[in-house]
N, C-alpha and C positions, 0 to 999 in steps of 0.2 A: 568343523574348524574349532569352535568353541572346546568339544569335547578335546581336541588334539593340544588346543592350550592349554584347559586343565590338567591334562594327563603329562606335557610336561614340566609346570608349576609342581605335582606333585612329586613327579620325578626330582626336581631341585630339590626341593623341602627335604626328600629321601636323602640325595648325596649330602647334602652338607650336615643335616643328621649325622650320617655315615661318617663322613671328616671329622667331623669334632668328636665321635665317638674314637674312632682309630688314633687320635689326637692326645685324648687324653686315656688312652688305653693301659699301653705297656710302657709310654715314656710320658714321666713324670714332670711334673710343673713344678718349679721350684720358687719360692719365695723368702728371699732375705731381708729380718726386718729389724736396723741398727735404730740402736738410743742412742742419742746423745748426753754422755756422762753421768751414766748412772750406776754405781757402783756395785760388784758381784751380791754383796750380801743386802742390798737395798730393795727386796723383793719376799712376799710371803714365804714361796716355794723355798729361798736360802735359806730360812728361819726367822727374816725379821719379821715383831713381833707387832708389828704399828704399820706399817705402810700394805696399803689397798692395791692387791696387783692379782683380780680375783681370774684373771682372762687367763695373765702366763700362769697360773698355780693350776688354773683346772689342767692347761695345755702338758704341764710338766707332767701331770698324775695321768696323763691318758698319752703321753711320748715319753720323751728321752732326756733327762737334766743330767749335764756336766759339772762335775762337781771341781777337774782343774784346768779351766777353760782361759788361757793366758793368752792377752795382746801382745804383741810386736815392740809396741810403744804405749804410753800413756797419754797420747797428746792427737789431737782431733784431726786436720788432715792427715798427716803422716799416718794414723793405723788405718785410715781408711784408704789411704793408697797402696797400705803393704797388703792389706784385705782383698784390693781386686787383684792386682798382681799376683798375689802367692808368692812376695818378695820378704827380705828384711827390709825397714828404711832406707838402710845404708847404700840398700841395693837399687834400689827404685829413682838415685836423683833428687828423691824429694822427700827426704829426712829431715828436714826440719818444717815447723806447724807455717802454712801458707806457699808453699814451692806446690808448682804443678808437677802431676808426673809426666815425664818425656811419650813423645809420642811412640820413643824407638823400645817401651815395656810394654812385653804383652798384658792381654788382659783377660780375663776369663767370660767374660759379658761376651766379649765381643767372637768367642769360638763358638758359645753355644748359639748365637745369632745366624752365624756360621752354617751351623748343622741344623738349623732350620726351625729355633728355639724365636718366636717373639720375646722380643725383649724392652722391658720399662723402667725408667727411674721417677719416685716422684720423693720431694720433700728436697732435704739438706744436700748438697752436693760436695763441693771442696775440694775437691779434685786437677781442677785445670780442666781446658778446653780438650786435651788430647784422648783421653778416656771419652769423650760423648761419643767416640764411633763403634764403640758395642753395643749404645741402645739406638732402638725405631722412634723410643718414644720416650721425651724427658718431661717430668714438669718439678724444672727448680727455682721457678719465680715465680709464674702466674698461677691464682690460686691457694697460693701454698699457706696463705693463715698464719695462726697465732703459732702453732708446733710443726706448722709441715705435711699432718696428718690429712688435712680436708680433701686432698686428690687419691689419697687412696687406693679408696673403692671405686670412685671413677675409674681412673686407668685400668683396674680388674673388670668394669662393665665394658671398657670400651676397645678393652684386645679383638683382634682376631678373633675367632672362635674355631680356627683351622688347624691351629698350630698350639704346640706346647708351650710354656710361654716360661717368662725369668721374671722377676719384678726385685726391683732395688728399690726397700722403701725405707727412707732414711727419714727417723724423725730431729725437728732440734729440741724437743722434751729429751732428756730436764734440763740444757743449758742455760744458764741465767741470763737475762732476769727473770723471776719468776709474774708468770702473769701479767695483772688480773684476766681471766678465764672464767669459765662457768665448774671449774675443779677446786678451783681456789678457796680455802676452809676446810677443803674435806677432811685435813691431818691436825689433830687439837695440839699447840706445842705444850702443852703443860705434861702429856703424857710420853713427849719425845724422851729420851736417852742417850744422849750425844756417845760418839766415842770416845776411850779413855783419852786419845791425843788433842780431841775439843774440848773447849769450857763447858762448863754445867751450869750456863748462864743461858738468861731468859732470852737476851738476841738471837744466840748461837739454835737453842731450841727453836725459836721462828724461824728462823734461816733454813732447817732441818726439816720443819712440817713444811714449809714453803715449796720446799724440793722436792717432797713426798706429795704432795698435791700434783705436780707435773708428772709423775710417776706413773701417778694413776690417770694420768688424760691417755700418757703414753698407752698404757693395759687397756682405756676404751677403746682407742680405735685399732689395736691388734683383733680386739673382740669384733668390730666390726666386719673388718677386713677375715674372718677368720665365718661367718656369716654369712658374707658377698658368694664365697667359696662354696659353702653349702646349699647357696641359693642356687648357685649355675651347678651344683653335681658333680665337683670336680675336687670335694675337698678329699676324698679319700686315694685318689693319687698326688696329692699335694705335698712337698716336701717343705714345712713352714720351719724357717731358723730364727731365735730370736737372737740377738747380742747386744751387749753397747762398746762404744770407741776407744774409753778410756773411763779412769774408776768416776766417784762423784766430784764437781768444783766447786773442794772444799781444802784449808791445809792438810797437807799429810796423805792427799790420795791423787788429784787430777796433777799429772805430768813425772810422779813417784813411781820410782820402781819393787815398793811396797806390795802387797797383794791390795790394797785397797786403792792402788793408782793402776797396776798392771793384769789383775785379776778381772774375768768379766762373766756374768750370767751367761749358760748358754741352754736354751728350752728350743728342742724339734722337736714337733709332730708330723705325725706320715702315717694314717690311718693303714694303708698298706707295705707301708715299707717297713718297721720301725718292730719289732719283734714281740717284744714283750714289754706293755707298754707301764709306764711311772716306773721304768727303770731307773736307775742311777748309777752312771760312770764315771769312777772313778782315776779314768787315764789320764793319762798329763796329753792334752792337745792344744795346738797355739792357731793364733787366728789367720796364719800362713795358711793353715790345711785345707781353706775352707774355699778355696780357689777349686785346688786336688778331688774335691767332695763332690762337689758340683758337676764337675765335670765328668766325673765317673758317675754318677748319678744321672746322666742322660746319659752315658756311652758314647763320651766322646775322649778323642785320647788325650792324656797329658802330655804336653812336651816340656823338655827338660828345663824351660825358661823360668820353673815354676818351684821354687824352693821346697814346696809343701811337698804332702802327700796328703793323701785320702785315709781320710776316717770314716768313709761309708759302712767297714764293718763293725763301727760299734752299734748302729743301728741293728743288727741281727745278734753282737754277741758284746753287749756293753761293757762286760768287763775283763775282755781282750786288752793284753799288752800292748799300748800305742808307743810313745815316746819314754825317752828315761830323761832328756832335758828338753826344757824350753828355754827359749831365750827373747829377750828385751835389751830392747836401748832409749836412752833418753838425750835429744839432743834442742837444739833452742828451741823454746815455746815462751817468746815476751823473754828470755832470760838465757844468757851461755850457758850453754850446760854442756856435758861427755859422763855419761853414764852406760855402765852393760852390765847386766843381770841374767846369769843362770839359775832355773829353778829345776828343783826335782820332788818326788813327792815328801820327801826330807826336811831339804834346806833349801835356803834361799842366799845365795851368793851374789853381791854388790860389786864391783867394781866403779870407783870415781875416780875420774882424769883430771876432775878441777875440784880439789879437795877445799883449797880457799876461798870457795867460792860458799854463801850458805843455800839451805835448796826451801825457799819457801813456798813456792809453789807460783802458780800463773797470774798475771794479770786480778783475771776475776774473781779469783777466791782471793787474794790478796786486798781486793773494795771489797771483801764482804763485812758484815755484823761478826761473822763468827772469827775471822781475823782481828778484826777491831778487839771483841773479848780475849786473844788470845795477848795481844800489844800490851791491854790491858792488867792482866794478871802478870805479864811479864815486868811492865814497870812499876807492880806494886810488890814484885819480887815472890811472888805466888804460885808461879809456875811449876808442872810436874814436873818427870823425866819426862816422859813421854810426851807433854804438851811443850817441851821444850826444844826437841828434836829441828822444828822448822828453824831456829835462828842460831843454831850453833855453825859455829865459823872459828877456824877449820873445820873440814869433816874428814873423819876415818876415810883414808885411801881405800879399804876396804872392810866389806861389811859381811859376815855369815851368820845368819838365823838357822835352830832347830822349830819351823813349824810348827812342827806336831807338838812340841810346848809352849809356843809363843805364836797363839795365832795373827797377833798385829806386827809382830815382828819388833818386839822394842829394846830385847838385850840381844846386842851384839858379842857375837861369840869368838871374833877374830884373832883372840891373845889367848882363848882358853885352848890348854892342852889336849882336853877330853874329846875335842872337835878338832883336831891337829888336822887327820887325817882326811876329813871333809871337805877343809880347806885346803887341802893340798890337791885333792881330786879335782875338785871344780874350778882350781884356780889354772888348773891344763887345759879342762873342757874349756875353760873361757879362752885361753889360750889358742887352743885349736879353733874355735868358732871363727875368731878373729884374723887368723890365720888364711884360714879357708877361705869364706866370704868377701876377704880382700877389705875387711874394715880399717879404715883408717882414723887417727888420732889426730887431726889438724891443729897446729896451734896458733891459728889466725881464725877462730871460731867467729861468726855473733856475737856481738855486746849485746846489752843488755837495752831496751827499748822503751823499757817502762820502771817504775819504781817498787823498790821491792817493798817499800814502806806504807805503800798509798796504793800502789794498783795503778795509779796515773800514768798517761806518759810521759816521757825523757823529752828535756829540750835538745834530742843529738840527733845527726843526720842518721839516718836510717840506712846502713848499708847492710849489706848482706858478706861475712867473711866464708871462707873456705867450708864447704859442705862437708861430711863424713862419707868414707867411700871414693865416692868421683868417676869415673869413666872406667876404670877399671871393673869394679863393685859395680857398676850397673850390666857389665857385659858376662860376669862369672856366672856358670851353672851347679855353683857347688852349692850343697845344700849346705854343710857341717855337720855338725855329730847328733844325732837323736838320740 
């Protein structure tokens, strides 16, 4: 009897071996791990020269770094809704910062759960209650710490072990406030270098390393989590994504249709997926795709609810033709807004609906030190062009940048001759975007909820005006133009 026991103890011990081997065999684990507001060039791997991000830079050198890797939006719930949807804003119901998305958009969590994918959230959430039914397993309160990051690695120990699995692990590093934490000091401000549109003042510098200290909390526990992986065996069919939500919150990038509001790091590793690895691609991909990705990435199919498509083959051949535009929009965040932006590897085309209106940015970066230096220089009449940009009122109806000369984007080119032809092209493509996707122009928008002076709140009732889109725009299966 004894022996009959042991012999089938072993036998278990053998099958679920077996399970988990078949498990993580031919289909792939995938792991999605969003920052919160840290901007594309905020990282070693991009070139900056001062911030400690030693996890993503080994990660980029041994996978896959996108070098034009654009959001949706600039602003914190909304890209993270257009992110699981593989929507636009416009299209999802929940285009502006704090709307849930409807429960009637698909979601991509919730097919690979479907097909037989364990699936987990832990850290920052934001979304509404109607997206929790693609995961098994949430942790967006309990535990969740100083950034978000402290559950982890737990929820990678305490999956399944049967199944291939998803993990949505969203941190709030580096949204402010910064700290105190056990990262805090790591960035000296004396050696910071603000950007040309910040002051070159001492607060603005601390604000700067402040931000760079979360940075780098963010890069440790990637590096854990990246560890955990190695520990269970399973990191070499791992498909690990890094991104963030929206650029850094600070003026001139978080909620900005600028590359330094709408641009965003993007670092995979996939030990066996990923071809030729410290590649660098160069395609234009938007953070729609990443729905499309995923789901071809376990072989499961796309249906057409899904704006994007997949860019799983840049992984085999990185500098494959993907898209020839991307597109963003910018609508209330703490403030009215209507903004659409086409980009190509070119130019960068602006469109503003509410030109009267000035565009300083959110809430938060508006209470910061480095807003305050920018007030500052502004009422001592000291201000650049470029550090001037946040308080001009009116603003140009529309906006074209040549990139490839102006990498912050700061002379607009919309009256020059020489770019006629630029502007002509992408003021169609915006055209047709628009067209297509059913976007709409409200003009009973959001007011404004906070002060654009202070950062504080409004003594006004808080309503919510007309959304961009509407019921139409949430129902279209049109992609628009790539």
């Amino acid at each position: 009897m004894k022996k009959k026991l042991r012999w089938i103890f072993m036998f278990l011990l053998f099958l679920t071996g077996t399970l988990e081997m078949l498990a993580q065999g031919s289909t792939p684990n995938i792991v999605l791990i969003i920052a919160d507001d840290i901007g594309w060039d905020d990282l070693g791997c991009y070139g900056h020269p001062l911030v400690q991000s030693p996890n993503i830079d080994r990660m980029a050198n041994e996978g896959l770094k996108l070098e034009n890797f654009y959001l949706s939006t600039s602003s914190c719930s909304p890209s993270r809704c257009s992110i699981i949807s593989g929507r636009y804003p416009h299209n999802t119901g929940a285009a502006e910062l704090h709307t849930p998305l409807p429960a009637s958009i698909s979601i991509f969590p919730e097919l690979l759960k479907e097909a037989g994918y364990f699936t987990a959230q832990s850290g920052k959430w934001h979304m509404g209650d109607a997206p929790r039914r693609g995961f098994d397993v949430i942790h967006d309160k309990e535990g969740i710490g100083d950034g978000g990051e402290e559950m982890w690695v737990p929820t990678l120990r305490d999956r399944p072990k049967d199944k291939p699995f998803f993990l949505w692990l969203a941190a709030l590093d580096a949204h402010r406030p910064w700290g105190p934490n056990e990262f805090s000091g790591a960035h000296n401000p004396d050696k910071v270098q603000p950007p040309v549109y910040l002051a070159d003042a001492g607060p603005t510098k601390k604000d700067l390393a402040q931000y760079y200290d979360e940075i780098k909390r963010f890069d440790h526990y990637i590096g854990e989590v990246e560890m955990e992986l190695h520990r269970q065996g399973v990191l070499e069919n791992t498909l690990i994504m890094i991104i963030s939500d929206n650029g850094r919150p600070f003026p001139r990038s978080k909620t900005r249709m600028y590359d330094s509001g709408i641009k965003s790091p993007f670092v995979a590793k996939w030990p066996k997926g990923i071809k030729m690895p410290g590649a660098v691609s160069k395609s234009m991909v938007s953070s729609i795709d990443i729905a499309a990705t995923c789901l071809e990435v376990a072989g499961v199919e796309v249906s057409d609810s899904f704006q994007g498509k997949s860019f799983a083959g840049l992984f085999q051949e990185p500098q494959a033709p993907f898209r020839k535009y991307v597109f963003a929009e910018h609508n209330w965040h703490d403030h009215e807004a209507l903004e659409r932006m086409v980009r190509t590897e070119d130019y960068l085309y602006v469109l503003n609906k509410r030109p009267n209106l000035s565009n300083n940015g959110p809430a938060d970066s508006n209470a910061s030190p480095s807003y305050d230096d920018l007030k500052k220089l502004r009422d001592e009449g000291r201000l650049s062009h470029a550090q001037t940009d946040i308080f001009i009122s009116p603003r140009p109806i529309e906006e074209l940048y040549f990139v490839n000369a102006d990498k912050d984007q700061l002379l607009n080119l919309g009256d020059h001759q020489k770019h006629n032809q630029a502007l002509q092209e992408l003021r169609g493509v915006m055209e047709e975007w628009i067209r297509e996707t059913l976007d709409t122009h409200p003009e009973n928008l959001t007011q404004d909820w906070y002060d654009k002076e202070t950062g504080m709140p409004l003594d006004v009732e808080r309503t919510r005006g007309e959304m961009p889109g509407g019921k139409p725009a949430m129902q279209t299966t049109a992609k628009g133009p790539f």
